[in-house]
C-alpha positions in Angstrom: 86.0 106.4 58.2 83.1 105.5 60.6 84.8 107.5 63.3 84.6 110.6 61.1 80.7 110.1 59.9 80.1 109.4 63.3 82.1 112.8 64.5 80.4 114.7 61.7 77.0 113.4 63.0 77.1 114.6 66.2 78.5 118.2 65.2 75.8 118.7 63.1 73.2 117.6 66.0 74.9 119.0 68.5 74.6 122.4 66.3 71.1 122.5 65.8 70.5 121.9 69.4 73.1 124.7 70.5 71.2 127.0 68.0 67.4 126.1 69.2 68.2 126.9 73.2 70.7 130.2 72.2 66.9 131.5 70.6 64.7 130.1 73.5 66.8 131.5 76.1 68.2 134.6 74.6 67.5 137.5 76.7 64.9 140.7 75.8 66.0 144.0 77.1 63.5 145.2 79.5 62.3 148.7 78.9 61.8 150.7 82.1 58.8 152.5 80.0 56.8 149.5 79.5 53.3 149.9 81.4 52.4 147.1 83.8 48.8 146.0 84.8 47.9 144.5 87.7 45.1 141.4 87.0 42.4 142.3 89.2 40.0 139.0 87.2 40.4 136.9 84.4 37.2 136.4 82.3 36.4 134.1 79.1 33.8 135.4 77.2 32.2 133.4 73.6 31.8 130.0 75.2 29.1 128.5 77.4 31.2 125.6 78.6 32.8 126.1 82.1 35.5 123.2 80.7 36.7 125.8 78.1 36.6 128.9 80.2 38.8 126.8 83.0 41.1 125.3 80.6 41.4 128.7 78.9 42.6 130.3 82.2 45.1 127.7 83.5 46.4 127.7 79.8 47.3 131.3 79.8 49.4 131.1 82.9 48.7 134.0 83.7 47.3 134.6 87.5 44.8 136.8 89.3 46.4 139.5 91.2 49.9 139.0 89.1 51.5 141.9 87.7 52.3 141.5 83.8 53.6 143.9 81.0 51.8 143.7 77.2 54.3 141.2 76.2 53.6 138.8 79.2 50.1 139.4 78.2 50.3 138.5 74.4 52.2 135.4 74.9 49.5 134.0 77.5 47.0 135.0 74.7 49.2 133.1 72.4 48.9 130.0 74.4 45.4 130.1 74.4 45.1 130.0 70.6 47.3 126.7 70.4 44.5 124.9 72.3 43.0 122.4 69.6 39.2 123.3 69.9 40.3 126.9 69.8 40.4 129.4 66.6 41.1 132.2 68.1 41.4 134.3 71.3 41.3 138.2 71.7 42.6 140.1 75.1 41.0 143.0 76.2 41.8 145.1 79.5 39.0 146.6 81.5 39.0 148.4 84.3 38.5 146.8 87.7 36.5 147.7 90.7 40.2 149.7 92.3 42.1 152.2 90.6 45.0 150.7 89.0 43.3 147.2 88.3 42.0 145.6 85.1 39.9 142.8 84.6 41.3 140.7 81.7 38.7 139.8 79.3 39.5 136.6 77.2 36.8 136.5 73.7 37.8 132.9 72.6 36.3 131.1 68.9 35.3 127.3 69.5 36.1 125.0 66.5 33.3 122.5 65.8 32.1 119.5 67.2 32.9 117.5 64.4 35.8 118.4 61.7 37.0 117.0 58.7 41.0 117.6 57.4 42.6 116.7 54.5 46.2 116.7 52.9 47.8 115.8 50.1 51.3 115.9 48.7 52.6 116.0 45.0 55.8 114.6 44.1 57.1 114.2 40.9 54.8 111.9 39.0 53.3 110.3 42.5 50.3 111.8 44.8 49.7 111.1 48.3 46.4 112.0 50.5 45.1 111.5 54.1 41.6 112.3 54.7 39.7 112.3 58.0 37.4 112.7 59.8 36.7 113.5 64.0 34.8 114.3 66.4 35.0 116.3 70.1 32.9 115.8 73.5 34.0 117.5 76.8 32.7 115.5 79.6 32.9 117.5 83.3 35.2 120.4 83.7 38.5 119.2 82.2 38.0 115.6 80.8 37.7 115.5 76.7 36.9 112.4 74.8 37.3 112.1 70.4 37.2 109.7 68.1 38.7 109.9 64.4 38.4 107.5 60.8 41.2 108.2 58.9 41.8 107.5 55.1 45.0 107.4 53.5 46.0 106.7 49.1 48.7 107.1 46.9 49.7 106.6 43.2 51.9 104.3 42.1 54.3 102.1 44.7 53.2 102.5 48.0 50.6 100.9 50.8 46.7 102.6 51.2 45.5 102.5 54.9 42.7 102.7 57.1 42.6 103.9 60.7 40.5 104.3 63.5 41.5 106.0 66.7 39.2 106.9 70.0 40.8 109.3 72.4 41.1 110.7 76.2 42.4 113.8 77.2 42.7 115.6 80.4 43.2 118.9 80.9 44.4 121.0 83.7 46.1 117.5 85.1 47.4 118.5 88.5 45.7 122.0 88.8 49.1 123.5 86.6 48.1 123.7 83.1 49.6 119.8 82.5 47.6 117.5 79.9 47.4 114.2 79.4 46.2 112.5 76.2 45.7 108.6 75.2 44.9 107.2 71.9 43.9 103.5 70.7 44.2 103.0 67.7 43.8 99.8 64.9 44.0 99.9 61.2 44.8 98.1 58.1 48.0 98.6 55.9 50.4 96.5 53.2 48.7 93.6 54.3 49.0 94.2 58.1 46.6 94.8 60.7 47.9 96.6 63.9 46.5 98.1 67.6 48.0 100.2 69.4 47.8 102.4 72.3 50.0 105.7 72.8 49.9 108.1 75.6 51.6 111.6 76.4 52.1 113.7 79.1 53.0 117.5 78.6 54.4 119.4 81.8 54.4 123.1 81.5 58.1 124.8 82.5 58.0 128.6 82.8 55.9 130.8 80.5 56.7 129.2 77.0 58.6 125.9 78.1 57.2 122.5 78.5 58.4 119.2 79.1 56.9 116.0 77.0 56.6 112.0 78.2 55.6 110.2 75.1 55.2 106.0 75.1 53.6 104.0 72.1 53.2 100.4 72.6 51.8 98.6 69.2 51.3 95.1 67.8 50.7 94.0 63.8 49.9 90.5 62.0 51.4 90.6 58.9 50.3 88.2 56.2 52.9 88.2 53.2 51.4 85.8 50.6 50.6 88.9 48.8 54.1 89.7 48.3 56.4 87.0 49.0 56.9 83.6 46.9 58.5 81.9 49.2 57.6 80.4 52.7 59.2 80.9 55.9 60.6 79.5 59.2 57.9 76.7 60.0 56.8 77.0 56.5 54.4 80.3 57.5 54.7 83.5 55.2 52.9 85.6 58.3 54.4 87.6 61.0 53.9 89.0 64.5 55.4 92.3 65.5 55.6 94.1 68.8 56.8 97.3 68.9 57.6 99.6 71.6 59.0 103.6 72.6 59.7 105.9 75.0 60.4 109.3 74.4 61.1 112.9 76.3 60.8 115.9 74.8 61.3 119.9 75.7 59.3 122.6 73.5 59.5 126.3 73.8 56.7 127.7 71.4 55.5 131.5 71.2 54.0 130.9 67.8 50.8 132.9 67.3 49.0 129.7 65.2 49.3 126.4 65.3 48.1 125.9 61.5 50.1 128.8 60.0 52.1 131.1 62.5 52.3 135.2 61.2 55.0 135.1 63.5 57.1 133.6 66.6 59.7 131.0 67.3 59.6 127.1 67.9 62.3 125.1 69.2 62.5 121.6 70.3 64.5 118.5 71.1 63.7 114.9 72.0 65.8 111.7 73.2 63.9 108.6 72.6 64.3 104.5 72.7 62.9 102.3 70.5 62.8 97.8 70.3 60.5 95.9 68.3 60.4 91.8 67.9 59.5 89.9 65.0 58.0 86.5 64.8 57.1 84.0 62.3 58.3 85.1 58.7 60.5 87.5 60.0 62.1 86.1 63.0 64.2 89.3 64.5 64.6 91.6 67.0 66.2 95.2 67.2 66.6 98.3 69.6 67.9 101.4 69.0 68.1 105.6 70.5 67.6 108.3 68.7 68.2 112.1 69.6 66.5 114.7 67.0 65.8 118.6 67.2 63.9 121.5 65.1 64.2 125.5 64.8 62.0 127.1 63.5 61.9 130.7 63.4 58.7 132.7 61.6 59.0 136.7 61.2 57.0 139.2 59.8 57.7 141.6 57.0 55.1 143.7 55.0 51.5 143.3 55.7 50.6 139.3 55.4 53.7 138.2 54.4 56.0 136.8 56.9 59.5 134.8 56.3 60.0 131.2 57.8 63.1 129.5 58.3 64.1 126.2 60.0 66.9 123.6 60.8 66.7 119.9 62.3 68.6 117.3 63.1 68.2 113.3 64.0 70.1 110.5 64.4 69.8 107.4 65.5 71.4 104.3 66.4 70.8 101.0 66.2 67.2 100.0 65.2 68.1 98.7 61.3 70.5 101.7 61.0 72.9 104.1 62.4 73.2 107.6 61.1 71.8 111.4 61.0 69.8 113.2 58.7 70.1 116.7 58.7 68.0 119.4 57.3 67.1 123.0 56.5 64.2 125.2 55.1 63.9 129.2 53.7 59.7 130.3 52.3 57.9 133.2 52.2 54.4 132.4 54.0 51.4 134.6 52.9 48.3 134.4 55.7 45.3 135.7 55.4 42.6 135.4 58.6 38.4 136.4 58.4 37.1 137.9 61.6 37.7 136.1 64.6 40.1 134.0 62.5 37.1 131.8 61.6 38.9 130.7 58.4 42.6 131.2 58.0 44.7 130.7 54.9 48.3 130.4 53.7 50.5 129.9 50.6 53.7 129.6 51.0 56.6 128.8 48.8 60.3 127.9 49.7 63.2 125.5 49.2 63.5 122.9 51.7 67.6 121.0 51.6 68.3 117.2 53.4 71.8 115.3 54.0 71.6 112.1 55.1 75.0 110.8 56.4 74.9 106.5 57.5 77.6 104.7 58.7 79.0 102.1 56.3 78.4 99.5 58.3 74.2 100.2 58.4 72.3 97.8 56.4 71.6 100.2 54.0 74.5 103.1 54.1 72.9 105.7 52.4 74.7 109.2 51.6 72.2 112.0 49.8 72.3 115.2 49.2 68.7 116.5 48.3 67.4 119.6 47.8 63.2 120.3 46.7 61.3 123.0 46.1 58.1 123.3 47.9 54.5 125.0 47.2 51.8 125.1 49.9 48.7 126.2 50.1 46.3 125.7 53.3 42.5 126.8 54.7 41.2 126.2 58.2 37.4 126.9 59.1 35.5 126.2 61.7 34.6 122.5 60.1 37.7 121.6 58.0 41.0 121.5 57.9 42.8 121.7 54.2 46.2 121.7 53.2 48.0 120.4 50.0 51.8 120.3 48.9 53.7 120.6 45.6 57.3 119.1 45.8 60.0 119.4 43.1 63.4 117.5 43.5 65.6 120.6 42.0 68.6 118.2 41.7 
């Protein structure tokens, strides 16, 4: 039986990850009709920082003197727009000082300084929300520093928290468009306090491709007289917990928005490790892998309205259980942008369907079949980020 769960795990998986590469590598017919330019000069126009107007240019991957088609062209813009103090970014080709050159003029839309964001999920009878708030600084040409508060709630069963986090990031790392980001963080939640520091490294491969380091080292004190009548090991109802990962990741991306994509394709996979130890109350220790992927594929149809679909996969091993959990998602996203994409909405409404598949012999074998119907609604400015999230279990 555990043989067959375990078989039936790894098809699945193995799936998903089959059908995220066949889309990021399939190949486009080349037209022999399709006009190329010739990049004399790349300009960034809209921004007074020389930090943004460098990081804009390396992001784009796009090179003077290079030779690109329209496509090439609208996917470097693309890349552009992911940035996270970025709204938008509009192309425009110019002539050069020669006769078959352009200068390529980049008009790019700063968020704020400081922004605020906010989510919340309905679920039945329950409520969740996270609300926060952040700040930006560039410091020199490629160095960014932020620091966040972040509150989250919910009704009935269920911890509140409170987080701080104060972060690095450098851009441009290595003169190829590579970024590295660090965040400390502490906070308060079910009676734990916890620091921790996480750091990632993205690698850009090819024009859409990039390659992910991720680590997360963390440490909580929990103290369980709140919820626990009975004392512990050593007669102590606290606990100390380190945890630890390590994770690599590959994303191709040629989504046109970050919040809410009109259209484009995003595919990804990651293999990670995971341990934490336990002292005091809970004396235990535990390690585990786990391998998980995502498709998700965005197309427009009439106008604003574009279709989304999406599969993933995980599973994992060890780490308190063994198992996969697989999903997939069908909606109908409605988007509608101001000039210069200064405030960008969505509503969006779809079915979303889960199978979660444990081996027997996990300390809590779970098999469920779940299937919800989901109603989102979103707006993005300049100063704040909204987004909430109606769920109704249909079984």
């Amino acid at each position: 039986m555990t043989g067959n769960r375990s078989h039936t795990c790894r098809k699945t998986f193995l799936a998903c990850v089959g059908l995220a590469f066949f889309a990021a590598f399939e190949p486009v017919p080349a037209s022999a009709q399709t006009p190329q330019f010739r990049i004399e000069s790349i300009v960034v126009e809209g921004t007074s920082r020389e930090s943004v107007r460098r990081i804009v240019r390396r992001e784009s991957r796009l090179v003077e003197g290079g030779v690109y088609d329209e496509e090439a062209i609208r996917l470097g813009i693309r890349r552009v727009k992911r940035l996270p103090f970025l709204l938008d970014a509009r192309p425009e080709l110019r002539r050069g000082s020669l006769a078959g050159q352009y200068r390529l003029v980049i008009e790019v839309e700063e968020t704020s300084v400081v922004v605020a964001s906010g989510n919340g999920t309905f679920f039945g009878d329950s409520a969740s929300g996270v609300v926060s708030l952040g700040a930006n600084q560039f410091l020199g040409a490629t160095t960014q520093v932020s620091a966040s508060a972040t509150v989250s709630d919910r009704t009935g069963p269920g911890p509140s928290s409170r987080s701080g986090h104060l972060g690095f990031s450098r851009y441009d790392l290595f003169g190829q468009a590579s970024r590295l980001h660090v965040d400390a963080s502490f906070g308060s939640t079910a009676g734990s306090d916890y620091h921790g520091l996480n750091a990632v490294l993205r690698i850009p491969v090819g024009s859409n491709h990039s390659v992910g380091l991720l680590a997360t080292v963390q440490r909580s004190t929990t103290d369980a007289r709140a919820f626990l009548p009975a004392e512990g090991p050593g007669g102590t109802r606290e606990a100390s917990t380190a945890y630890r990962s390590a994770r690599v990741d590959w994303v191709f991306d040629t989504t046109d928005d970050p919040f809410a994509a009109r259209e484009g394709l995003r595919a990804w996979a990651a293999l990670g490790v995971r341990s934490f130890r336990s002292r005091g109350f809970l004396d235990r220790s535990d390690t585990g892998t786990d391998v998980s992927t995502a498709l998700t594929v965005t197309r427009p149809l009439a106008g604003n309205l574009s279709a989304v679909g999406g599969l993933s996969a995980e599973c994992s091993e060890g780490f308190l259980s063994d198992g996969c959990i697989s999903g997939a998602s069908a909606a109908l996203r409605l988007v509608q942008a101001g000039s210069r994409n200064r405030y960008r909405a969505f509503a969006e409404a779809g079915f979303s369907g889960f199978l979660r598949l444990d081996e027997p012999d996990s300390p809590f074998p779970v098999r469920t079949n779940r299937v919800e119907l989901r109603l989102s609604v979103g707006l993005r400015t300049r100063f704040a980020v909204v987004a909430l999230s109606f769920l109704q279990d249909l079984e």
